[in-house]
Structures are given as C-alpha cells and as structure tokens.
C-alpha positions as CSV (number, residue, x, y, z in Angstrom):
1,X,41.0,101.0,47.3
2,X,41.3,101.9,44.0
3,X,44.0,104.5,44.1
4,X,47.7,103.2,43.6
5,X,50.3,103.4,46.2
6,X,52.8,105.8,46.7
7,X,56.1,105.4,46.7
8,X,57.9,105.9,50.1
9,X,60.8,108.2,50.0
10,X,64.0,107.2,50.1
11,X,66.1,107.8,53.4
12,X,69.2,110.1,53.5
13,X,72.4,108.5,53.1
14,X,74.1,108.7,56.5
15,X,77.6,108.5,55.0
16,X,76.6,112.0,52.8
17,X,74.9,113.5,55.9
18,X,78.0,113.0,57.8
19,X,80.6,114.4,55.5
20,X,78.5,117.6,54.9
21,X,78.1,118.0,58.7
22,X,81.6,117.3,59.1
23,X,82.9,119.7,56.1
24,X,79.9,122.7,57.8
25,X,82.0,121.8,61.6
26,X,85.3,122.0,59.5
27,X,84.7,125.6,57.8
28,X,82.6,126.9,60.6
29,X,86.2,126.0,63.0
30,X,88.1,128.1,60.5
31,X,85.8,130.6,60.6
32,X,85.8,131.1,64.5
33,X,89.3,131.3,64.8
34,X,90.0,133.6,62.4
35,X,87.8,135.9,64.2
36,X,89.5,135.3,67.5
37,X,93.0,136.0,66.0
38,X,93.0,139.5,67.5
39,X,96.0,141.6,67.2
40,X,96.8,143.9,70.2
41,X,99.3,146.6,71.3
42,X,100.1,147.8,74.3
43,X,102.5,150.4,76.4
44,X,105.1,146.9,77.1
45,X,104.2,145.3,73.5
46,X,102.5,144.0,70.6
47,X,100.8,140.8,70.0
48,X,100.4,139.9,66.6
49,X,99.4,136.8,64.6
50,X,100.5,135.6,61.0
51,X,99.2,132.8,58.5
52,X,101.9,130.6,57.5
53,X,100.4,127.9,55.4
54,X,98.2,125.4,56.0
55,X,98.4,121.8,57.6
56,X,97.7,118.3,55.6
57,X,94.2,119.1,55.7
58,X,93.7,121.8,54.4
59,X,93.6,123.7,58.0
60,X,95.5,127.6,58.1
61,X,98.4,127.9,60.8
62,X,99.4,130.9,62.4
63,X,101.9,131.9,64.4
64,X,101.6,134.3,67.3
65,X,104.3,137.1,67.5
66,X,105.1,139.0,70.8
67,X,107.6,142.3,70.8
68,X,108.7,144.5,73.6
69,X,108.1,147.9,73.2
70,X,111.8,149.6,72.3
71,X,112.0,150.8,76.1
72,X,111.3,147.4,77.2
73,X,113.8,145.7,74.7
74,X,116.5,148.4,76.0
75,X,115.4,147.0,79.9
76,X,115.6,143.3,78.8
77,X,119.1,144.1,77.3
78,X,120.2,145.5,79.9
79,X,119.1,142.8,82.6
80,X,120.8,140.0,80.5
81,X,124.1,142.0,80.5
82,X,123.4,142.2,84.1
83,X,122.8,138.6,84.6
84,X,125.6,137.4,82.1
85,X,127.9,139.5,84.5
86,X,126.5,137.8,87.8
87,X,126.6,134.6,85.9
88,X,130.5,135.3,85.2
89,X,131.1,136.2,89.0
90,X,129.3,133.2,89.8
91,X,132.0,131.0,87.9
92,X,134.9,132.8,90.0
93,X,132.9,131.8,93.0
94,X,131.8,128.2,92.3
95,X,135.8,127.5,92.6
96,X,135.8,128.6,96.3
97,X,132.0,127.2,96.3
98,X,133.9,123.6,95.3
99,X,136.7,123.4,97.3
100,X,134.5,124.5,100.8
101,X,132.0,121.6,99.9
102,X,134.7,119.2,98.8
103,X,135.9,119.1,102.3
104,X,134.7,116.7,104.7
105,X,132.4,118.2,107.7
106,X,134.9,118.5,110.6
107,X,133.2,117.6,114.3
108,X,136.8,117.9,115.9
109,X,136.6,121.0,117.5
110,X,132.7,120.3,118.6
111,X,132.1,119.5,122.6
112,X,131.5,115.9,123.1
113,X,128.1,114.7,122.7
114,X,126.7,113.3,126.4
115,X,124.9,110.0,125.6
116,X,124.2,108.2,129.0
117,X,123.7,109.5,132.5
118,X,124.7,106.3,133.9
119,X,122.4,104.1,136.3
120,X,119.9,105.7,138.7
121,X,121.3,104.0,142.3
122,X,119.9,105.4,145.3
123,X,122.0,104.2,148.6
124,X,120.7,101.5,150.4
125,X,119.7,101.7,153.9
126,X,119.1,98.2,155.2
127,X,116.5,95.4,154.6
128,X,112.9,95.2,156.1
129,X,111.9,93.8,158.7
130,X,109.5,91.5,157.4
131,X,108.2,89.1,160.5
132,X,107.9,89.8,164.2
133,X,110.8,88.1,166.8
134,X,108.7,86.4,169.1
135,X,111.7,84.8,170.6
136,X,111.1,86.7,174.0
137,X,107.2,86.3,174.4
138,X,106.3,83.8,176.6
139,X,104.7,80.5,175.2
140,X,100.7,79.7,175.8
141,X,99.7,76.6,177.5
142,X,98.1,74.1,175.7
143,X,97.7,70.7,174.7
144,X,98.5,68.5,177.4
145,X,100.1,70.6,179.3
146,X,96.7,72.5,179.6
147,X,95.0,69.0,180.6
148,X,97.1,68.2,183.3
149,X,97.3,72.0,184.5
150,X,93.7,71.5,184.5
151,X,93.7,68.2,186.2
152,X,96.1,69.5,189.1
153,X,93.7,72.4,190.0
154,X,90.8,69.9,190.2
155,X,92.9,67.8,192.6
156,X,93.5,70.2,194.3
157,X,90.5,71.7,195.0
158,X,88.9,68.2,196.0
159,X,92.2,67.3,198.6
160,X,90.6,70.8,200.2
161,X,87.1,69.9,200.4
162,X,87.6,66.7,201.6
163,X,90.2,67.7,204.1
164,X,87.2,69.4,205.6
165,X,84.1,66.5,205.0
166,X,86.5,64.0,205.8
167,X,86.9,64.1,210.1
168,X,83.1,65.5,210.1
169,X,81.7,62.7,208.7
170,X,83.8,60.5,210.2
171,X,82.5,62.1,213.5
172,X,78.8,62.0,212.1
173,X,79.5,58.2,211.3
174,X,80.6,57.6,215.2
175,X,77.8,59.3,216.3
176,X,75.4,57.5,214.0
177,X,76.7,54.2,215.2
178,X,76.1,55.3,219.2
179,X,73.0,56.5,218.4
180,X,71.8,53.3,217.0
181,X,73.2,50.5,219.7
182,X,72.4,53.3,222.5
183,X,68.7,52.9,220.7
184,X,69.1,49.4,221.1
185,X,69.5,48.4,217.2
186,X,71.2,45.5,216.7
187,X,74.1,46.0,213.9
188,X,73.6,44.5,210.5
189,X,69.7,44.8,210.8
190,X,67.3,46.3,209.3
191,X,66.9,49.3,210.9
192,X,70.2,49.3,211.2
193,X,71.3,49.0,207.6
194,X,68.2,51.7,206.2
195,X,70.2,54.2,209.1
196,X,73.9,53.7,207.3
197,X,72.4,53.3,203.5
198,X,70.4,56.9,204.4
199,X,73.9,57.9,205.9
200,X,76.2,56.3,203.3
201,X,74.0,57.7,200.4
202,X,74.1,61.3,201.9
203,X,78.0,61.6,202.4
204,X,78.5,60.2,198.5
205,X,76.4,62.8,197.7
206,X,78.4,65.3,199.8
207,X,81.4,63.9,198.3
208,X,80.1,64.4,194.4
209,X,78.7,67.5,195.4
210,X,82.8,68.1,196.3
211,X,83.9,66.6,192.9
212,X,81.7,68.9,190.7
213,X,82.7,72.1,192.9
214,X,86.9,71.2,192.1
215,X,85.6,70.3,188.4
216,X,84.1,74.2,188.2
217,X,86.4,75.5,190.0
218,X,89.3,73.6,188.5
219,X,87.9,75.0,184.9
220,X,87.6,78.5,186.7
221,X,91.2,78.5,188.1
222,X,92.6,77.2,185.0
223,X,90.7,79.6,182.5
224,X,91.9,82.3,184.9
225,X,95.7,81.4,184.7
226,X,95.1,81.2,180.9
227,X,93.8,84.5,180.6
228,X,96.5,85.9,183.0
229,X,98.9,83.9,180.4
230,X,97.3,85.1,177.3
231,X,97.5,88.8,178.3
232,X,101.2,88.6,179.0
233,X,101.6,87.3,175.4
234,X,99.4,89.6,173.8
235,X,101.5,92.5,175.6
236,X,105.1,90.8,174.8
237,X,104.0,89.9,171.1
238,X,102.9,93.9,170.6
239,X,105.8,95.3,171.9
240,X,108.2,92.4,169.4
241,X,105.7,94.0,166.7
242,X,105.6,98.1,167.6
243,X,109.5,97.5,167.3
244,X,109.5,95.7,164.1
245,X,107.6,99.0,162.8
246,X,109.5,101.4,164.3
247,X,112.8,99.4,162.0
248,X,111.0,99.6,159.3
249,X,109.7,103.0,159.6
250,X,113.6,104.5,160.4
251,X,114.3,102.1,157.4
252,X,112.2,103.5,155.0
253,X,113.0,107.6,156.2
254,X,116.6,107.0,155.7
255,X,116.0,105.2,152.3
256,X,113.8,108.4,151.4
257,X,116.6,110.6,152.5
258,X,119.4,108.8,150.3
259,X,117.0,108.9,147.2
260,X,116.1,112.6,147.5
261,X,119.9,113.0,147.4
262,X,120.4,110.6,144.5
263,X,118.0,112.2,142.6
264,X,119.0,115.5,143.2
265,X,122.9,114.7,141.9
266,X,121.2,112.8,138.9
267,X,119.1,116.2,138.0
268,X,122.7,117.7,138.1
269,X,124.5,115.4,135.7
270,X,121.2,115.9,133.6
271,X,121.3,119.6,133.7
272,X,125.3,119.7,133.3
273,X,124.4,117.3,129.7
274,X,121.9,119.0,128.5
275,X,124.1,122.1,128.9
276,X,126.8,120.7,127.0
277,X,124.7,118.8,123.8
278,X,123.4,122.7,123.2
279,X,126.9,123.6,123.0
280,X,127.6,120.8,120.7
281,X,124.6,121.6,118.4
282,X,125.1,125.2,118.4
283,X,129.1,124.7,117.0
284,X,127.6,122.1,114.6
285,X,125.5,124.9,113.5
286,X,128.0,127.5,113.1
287,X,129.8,125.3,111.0
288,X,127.4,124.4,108.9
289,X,126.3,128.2,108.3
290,X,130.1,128.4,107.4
291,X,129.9,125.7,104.9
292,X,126.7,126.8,103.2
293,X,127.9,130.5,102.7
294,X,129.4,130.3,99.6
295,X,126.5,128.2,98.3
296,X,123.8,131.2,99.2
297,X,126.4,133.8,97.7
298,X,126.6,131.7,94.4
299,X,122.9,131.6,94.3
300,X,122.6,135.2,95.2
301,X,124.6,135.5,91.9
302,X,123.2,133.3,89.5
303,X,119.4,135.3,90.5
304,X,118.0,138.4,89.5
305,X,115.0,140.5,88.0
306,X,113.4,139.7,85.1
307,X,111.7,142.2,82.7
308,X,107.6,141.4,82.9
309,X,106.2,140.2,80.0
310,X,103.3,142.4,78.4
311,X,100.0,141.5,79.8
312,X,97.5,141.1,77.0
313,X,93.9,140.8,77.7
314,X,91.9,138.9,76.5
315,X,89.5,138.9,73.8
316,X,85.8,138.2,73.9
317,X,85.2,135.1,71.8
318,X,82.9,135.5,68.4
319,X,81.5,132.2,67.5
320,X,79.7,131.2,64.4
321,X,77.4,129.0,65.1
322,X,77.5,125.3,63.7
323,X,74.6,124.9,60.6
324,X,72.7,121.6,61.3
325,X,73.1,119.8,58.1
326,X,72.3,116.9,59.7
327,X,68.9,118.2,60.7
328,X,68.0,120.1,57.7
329,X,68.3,116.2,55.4
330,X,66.4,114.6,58.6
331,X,63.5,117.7,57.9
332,X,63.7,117.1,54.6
333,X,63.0,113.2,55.0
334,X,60.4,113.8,57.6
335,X,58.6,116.0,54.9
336,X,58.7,113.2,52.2
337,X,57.8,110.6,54.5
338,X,54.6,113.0,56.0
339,X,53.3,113.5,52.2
340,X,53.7,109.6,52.2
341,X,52.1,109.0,54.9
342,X,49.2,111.0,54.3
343,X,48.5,109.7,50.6
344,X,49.2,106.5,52.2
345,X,46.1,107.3,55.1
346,X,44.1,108.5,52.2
347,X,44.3,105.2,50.4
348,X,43.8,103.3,53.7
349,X,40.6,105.6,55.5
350,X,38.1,103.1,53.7
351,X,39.9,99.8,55.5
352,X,40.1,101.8,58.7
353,X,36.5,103.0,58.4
354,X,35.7,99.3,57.7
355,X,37.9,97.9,60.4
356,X,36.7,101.2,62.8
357,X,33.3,99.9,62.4
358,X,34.2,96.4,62.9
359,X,36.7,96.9,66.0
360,X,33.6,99.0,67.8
361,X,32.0,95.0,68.7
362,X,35.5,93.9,69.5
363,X,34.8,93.6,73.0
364,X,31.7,92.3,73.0
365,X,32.7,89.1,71.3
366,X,31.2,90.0,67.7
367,X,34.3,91.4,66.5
368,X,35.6,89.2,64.6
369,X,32.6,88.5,62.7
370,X,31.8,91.7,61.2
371,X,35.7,92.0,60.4
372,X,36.0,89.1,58.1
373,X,32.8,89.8,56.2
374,X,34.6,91.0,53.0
375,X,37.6,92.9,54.5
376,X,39.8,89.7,53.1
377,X,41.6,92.0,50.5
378,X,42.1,95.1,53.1
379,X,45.5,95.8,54.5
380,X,46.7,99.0,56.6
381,X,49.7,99.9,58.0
382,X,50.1,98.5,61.6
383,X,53.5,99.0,62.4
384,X,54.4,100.0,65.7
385,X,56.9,102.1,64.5
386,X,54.1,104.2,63.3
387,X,52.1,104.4,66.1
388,X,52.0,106.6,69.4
389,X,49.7,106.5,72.3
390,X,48.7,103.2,71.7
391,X,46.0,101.6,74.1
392,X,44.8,98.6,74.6
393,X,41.2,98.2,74.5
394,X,39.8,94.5,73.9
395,X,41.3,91.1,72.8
396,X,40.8,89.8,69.6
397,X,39.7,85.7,68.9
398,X,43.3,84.9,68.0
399,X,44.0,85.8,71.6
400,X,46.0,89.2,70.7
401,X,45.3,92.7,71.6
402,X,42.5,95.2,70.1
403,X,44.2,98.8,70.3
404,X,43.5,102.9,69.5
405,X,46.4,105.3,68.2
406,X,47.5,107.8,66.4
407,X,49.4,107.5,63.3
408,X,52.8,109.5,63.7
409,X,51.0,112.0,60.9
410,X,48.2,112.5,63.2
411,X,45.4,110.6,61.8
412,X,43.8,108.1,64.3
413,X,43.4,104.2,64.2
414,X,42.0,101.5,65.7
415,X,42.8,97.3,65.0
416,X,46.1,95.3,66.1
417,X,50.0,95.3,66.0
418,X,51.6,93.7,63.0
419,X,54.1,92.1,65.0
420,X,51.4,90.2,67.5
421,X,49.5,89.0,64.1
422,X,52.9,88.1,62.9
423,X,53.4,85.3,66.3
424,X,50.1,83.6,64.9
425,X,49.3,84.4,61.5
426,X,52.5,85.1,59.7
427,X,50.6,84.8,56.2
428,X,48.7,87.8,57.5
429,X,51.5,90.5,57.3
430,X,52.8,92.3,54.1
431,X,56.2,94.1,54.3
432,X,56.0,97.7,52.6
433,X,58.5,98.3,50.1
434,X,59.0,101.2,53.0
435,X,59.8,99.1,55.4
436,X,57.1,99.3,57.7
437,X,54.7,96.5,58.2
438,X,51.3,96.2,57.2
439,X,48.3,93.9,58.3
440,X,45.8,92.0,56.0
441,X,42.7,92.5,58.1
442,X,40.6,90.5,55.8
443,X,42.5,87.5,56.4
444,X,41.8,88.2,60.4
C-alpha cells in the first residue's frame, strides 16, 4: 500500500478524433478519384477529363470531355444537314398536316348505323285450353236422389216378395184355423192362441226375413245402377279431357311452327345489321387512315438516324483505402489505460490477496469477519465497467452478492460490485479521479 497512485490517462478528445478522421476520409476521397479519372480513346472518340478549379471546400472539379473521331464528326454533320432538311419539309407539310386535322370528321357518306332489331313477336296461335267441358257428361246420383233411388228399389223388392208370401199364408192361416175347430179347439183358447202365436210369430219372421232380402238387395240394385252410372261418366269425362289435349297439343305445334318462322326472319334482320355496321366501321376506318396520313408522313420527316455515341468502357476502380484515425487514438488510449491499469493492479494485489483470502469463507458465513479485521483502510477498484466474466458465488452480510472476475487487463478478482455497496453503504465507495469506482473493503 505504500506505492502512490498513478495517474489515469486522459481520454481522446472526440471533437479532434473526428476532424482528423474526417480530413483522412476527405483526402483519401480525392485521392480515389483522381485515380479513376481515366482518359480513353477509341476508333468513334476520345474521353478526356480536365481540372477546373476547386469547389468552396477545397474539393478539385473536373470536367469530362467527349470528341468524335473526324470521320464521325463528318457523319454527325452530315445527319444534321439531313435532319435540318427533313425538318424544313416537315414545315411545308404541317400546313397540309393543319388544314386536314382542322376539319371536322365527316360521317355523312358512312352507312347508317343499325341500333335496334325491333321486338321479338312470334304469331299467336290461340289460347289453352286450360279446364275440361264437362257440359255433355252425365251427372252422378247422389244425395237424396241416391236415398230415394235406394228406397224405391227396397220397395220394390218387398211389393215382390210379399206378392208371393201374401195368398200363401193367407192359405196357411185358413188351413190353420180348419185344422184347429176340425180338432175340436175352441177359438180364443189356449191351445188355440199357442197355435196362431206359433203361426203369427213364424209369418213376421217370414215377413223380416222379406224386409232384409229388399234391404240387400235394394243396396245391391242400387250400387249396381251406380256403378253402371259411374262408368258412363268416367268414359264421357275422358273423352271431354283427350279432346282438351288434343287442342292444346295442335295449339302448341302451330305456335312452335310460327316461332321457328319468327326466329328465322329475326336471324335475318340480324344478319342483314350486322352486315351493314361492318360497312359503317370499315368507311369510318378508311377515313380516319385518310385523316391520319399526313400526320405519319410529318413524323416520317421530323425522324431519322442518329450517329452512336462512342462506347467507353469502363475502368476498374483503384481505391485507397480509408486510415482509421479513429482507431489508432482509441489504441493509443487503450495502451495508456493498460499501463494504468496494471500499476494500478500492482498497487491493489495486497488488498485483493487480503480480500482473496477473506472472500474464500464468504459462503460459509465467516466472511465477513476475517474481511474487516484490519482491511478498513483497503480500497480496489470494483467497477463493473472493469470487469468481465463476472460470477456470482456467495452473498455477503449486507445482503449483496460475493463475485469472481477478471479485470479487463487480465488479472483476476474476487469481492463485490461498487454499485451494490453503493445501494447500502454509500460512504463505502471512492470515485477515482479516472472515473471508475472503487470499494473500501475495510469499511465492509
């Protein structure tokens, strides 16, 4: 500790490192183009550049010369005699140019333009038929009319039965009665009255036994007659219907007929305009050609060939390469600050062997204790901006961080960051004339 400190070299100035780098870009820019200013000749020309001065700051300007080779020259001299020529004939013809333009297109003597084919009508043929006369079929009973139909064949049936079980029972009631005095029963009787109950109870039943037959064969009859009647509408009502198709059908073949012609004399008027706009178009044409003529033969005039210009190649650039003042006074610096550093490390080795010793018990809680026993008066340089490959490897009491690095002039450390003793023990931290930080350890 007894050795005094050095004193940390002063940094460039950045306003002198940039006008030197910028005065090295300036010249080294002069330089290149002066070697890329290349004169050249060739069969068609020459290429040649000149220095005429120099601009405001201090930069030469040159001007670049091209000249055509004497045959060329006589080429180009020739061509704009040419052209000066055409370019008079073109002012004789932009009169006649003028007065064709200055006249309004004419459509007069252009057929007439065919813009409708008029409406599409084919001829009608009729209406459809679109219900079925049933004026001539016969009419269904029903209804009432079916009731009493039905009631009459009943009737009817019954008047026949009975016309038959009416005189035989009759007969069969005569006999009965003989039977019974000729027997010796006495009327109104017993016996008498069980004989005509017995006979009175089998004609009703012949007589229902009558009934139900006309009922059935009533229903029979009248279901009969109503098919016979349904079948003769059925057959009346198809033949109303096959003749409403067979109108409709000739309706609808002589409506396809009257199209096919309508179309076909539509196709026709098409056909005969679509003939007649080409002819319109191709007179509009014609005209217009006729109109643009003298245009094309003015601009026919006014062009013509032009003499190439040489065709130089080009020149491989030479560059000078840029000197990096800026990097030769950063090397320079780094140099001074190295020798700093180092007599700086070699002031410092007997508080980092101290502290080295001390930080090796960091972890194990006794840390602290063997680095304040007479380190109070030791101070390194713990700047981060010194360090690299900084690790962490154990806490100290004051709840920061224990660390290993390397100083950025190689030389490896151990202890804490300046700027984490700084958050708790501000009093702890010097500030090198340098810059950097440094880190009373003794007062840790």
């Amino acid at each position: 500790m007894g050795k005094s400190s050095p004193k940390a070299p002063a940094p460039p100035d950045p306003n002198v490192v940039a006008a030197a780098q910028t005065q090295q870009n300036k010249d080294t820019a002069i330089a290149n183009a002066a070697l890329n200013r290349i004169d050249q000749v060739t069969p068609w020309g020459n290429l040649t550049y000149s220095q005429n001065g120099v601009d405001a700051n201090g930069i030469p300007k040159y001007t670049q010369t091209v000249a055509l080779s004497p045959e060329q020259q006589k080429l180009l001299d020739s061509q704009n005699g040419i052209s000066q020529a055409l370019a008079n004939l073109g002012l004789s013809q932009l009169n006649t140019t003028t007065q064709t333009l200055g006249q309004p297109f004419n459509y007069n003597g252009a057929p007439n333009q065919v813009n409708s084919l008029g409406n599409f009508n084919p001829v009608s043929y009729g209406s459809i038929q679109n219900d079925v006369d049933v004026s001539k079929v016969p009419s269904l009973i029903g209804g009432q009319d079916l009731v009493k139909d039905l009631q009459t064949q009943r009737d009817a049936l019954y008047n026949q039965q009975t016309a038959f079980l009416d005189p035989q029972w009759k007969q069969d009631q005569s006999d009965l009665e003989n039977k019974l005095v000729q027997q010796g029963i006495a009327q109104n009787s017993d016996a008498w009255n069980r004989a005509v109950g017995d006979f009175s109870r089998n004609k009703e039943f012949a007589y229902g036994n009558a009934r139900n037959s006309a009922i059935t064969g009533g229903g029979a009859e009248q279901s009969r007659l109503f098919g016979i009647g349904l079948a003769s509408n059925q057959n009346a009502y198809n033949q109303a219907l096959q003749n409403a198709q067979f109108h409709n059908s000739a309706q609808a073949q002589g409506f396809g007929q009257a199209f096919q012609n309508s179309q076909a004399g539509f196709n026709q008027n098409l056909a005969n305009a679509n003939l007649q706009n080409q002819g319109r178009n191709q007179y509009i044409n014609e005209q217009n050609y006729l109109r643009q003529q003298p245009l094309n033969e003015l601009n026919a005039l006014r062009s013509g060939s032009q003499v190439t210009a040489p065709q130089f190649s080009g020149v491989p650039q030479a560059l000078i390469g840029n000197t990096d003042v800026t990097g030769l006074y950063n090397n320079q610096y780094q140099g001074q600050l190295a020798a700093y550093n180092a007599q700086q490390a070699s002031n410092n080795s007997l508080t980092s062997g101290l502290f080295g010793l001390g930080s090796a018990f960091a972890g194990s809680g006794t840390g602290s204790a063997l680095i304040g026993q007479g380190l109070s008066a030791l101070a390194a340089f713990s700047d981060r901006r010194l360090k690299t490959d900084i690790e962490r490897i154990g806490t100290h009491d004051l709840g920061i961080g224990l660390y290993k690095w390397n100083y950025v002039w190689g030389q490896p450390g151990i202890g804490v960051m300046a700027d984490e003793v700084e958050n708790i023990r501000p009093d702890a931290v010097i500030m090198h004339p340098s810059g950097y930080k440094m880190v009373n350890y003794g007062a840790l």
